[in-house]
Each structure stands twice: as C-alpha cells, then as structure tokens.
N, C-alpha and C positions, 0 to 999 in steps of 0.2 A: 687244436681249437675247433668244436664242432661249431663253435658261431660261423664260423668263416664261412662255412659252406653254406650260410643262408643270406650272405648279405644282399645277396637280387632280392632277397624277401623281406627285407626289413618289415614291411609293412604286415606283418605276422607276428609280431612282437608290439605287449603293451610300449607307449614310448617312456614310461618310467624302465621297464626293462631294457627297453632297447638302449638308454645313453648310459646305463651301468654296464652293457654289454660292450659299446663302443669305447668307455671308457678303460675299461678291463684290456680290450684289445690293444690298446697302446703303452698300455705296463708290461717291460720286460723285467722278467722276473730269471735270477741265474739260478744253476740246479744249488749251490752252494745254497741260495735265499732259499726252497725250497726244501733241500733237507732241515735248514734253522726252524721254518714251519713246520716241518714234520714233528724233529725233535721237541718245541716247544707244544703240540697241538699234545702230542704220547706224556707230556709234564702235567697237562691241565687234568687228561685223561686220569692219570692216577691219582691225582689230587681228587679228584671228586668220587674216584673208585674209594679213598681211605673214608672221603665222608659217609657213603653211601651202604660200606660196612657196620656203621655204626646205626643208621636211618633207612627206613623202607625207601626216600624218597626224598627230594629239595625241592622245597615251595618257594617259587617266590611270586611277586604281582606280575602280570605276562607284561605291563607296559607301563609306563612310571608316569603315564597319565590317563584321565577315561579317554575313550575312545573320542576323537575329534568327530563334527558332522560332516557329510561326506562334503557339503559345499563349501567347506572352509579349508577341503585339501584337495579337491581335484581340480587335473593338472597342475599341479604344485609336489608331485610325488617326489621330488630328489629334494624336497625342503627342508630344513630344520627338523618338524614334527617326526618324518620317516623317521632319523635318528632317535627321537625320543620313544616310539613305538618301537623300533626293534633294539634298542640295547638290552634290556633284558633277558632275548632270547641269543645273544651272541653267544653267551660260555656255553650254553646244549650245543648249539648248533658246529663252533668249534671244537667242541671235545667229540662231537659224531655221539652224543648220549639222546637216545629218545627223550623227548619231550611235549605234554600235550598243552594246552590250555582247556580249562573248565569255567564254567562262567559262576560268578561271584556274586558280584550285587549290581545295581545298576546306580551310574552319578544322572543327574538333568535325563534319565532317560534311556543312557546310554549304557552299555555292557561294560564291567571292569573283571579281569577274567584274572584267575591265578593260574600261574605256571605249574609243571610238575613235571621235574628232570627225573628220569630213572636211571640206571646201571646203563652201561654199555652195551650192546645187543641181547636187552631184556625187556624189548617194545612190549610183547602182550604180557609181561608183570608189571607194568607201566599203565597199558590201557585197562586193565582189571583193577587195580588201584581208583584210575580215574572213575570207572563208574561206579565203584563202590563210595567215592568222594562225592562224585555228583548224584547218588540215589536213581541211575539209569535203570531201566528194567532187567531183571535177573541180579543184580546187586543186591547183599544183605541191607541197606539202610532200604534200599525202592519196597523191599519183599516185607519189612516189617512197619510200613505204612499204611 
C-alpha cells in the first residue's frame, strides 16, 4: 500500500482523494478476491477486444450529464454527482483500454464531451483518432479547413 507511507502527509492529498484513499485502506481484499478481479477485469478485456475488431473505436458520452458548475459540487466531491460523472468511463478504465474524451457541444454553457475507448495498449491509435475527430492541428479534417 504505497498510501501508507504518506499518512503523516495527508495534507498532500485533495480531501475527495484523501477519504477514497482512507477508505480503500480499510478494505481487505483476499488474493482469491483478486485473482476473481483479475479474471473478470481479462473477460471485459476481450470483450471489447471482439468489438473493437469489428470498429476503429467505442464512442460514448464521457458523462451522462453536462458538466455540473463548479459551485454546486465543491466540497461535495464523494457526492452522488461523482458517480454520475465517472460511470461512463468505468468499463476503459477497468478493462486498462486507452481512452480520451473530446469535446462535443456545450449545454447552459457548459462542455459535454464524448468518450473514445481504443484497443488495449494502442494509446497513440487512439490519440490520432481523437484529433482527427476533433480537427486538431496536423489532422486531415483541421488540414482541409
């Protein structure tokens, strides 16, 4: 547990970090639970390997609502909202697949970005994807504008 070794420093950690980290701390997990995890994490893996045969790439909305303003969620980070903000990116992030977000359109103001899961350690097929999606410079969509 590399936390351990900072607890005199808690104060080095945001405190949304810090009571996920405390919390973590006091989940014992047995190697049996972890191999279940391992096994299950290599299931998701090829599941999204079969899709991803078939597609350059898996889009989806990066969060399943616009972006919240910051004063209706700070200090409230372990709230409700967190959840609705990161489930989206749970299956990349469990499966270990690259994933970026690009920004979309805006609601009230605010950014709504879409996701884009790639292949398993094929990050810069992923990031050249994305700026060809998003018309970054040196992209064919930026280059023929």
């Amino acid at each position: 547990h590399i936390h351990l070794r900072y607890r005199d420093k808690w104060d080095l950690y945001f405190p949304d970090v810090r009571r996920l980290v405390e919390r973590g701390l006091q989940t014992i997990y047995s190697a049996i639970d972890y191999l279940k995890a391992l096994s299950a994490r290599e299931e998701v893996r090829q599941e999204l390997g079969r899709i991803l045969k078939r597609y350059d790439a898996l889009a989806t909305p990066t969060t399943l609502i616009p972006a919240p303003k910051i004063d209706d969620v700070l200090g409230r980070e372990d709230g409700p909202v967190r959840g609705v903000l990161t489930y989206e990116t749970l299956y990349a992030s469990y499966a270990g697949a690259p994933a970026i977000s690009i920004p979309a359109l805006k609601i009230r103001g605010l950014p709504v970005g879409v996701q884009i899961v790639g292949m398993v350690s094929r990050d810069a097929d992923l990031i050249e994807l994305a700026k060809r999606i998003s018309g970054q410079p040196g992209s064919p969509k930026a280059s023929s504008q």
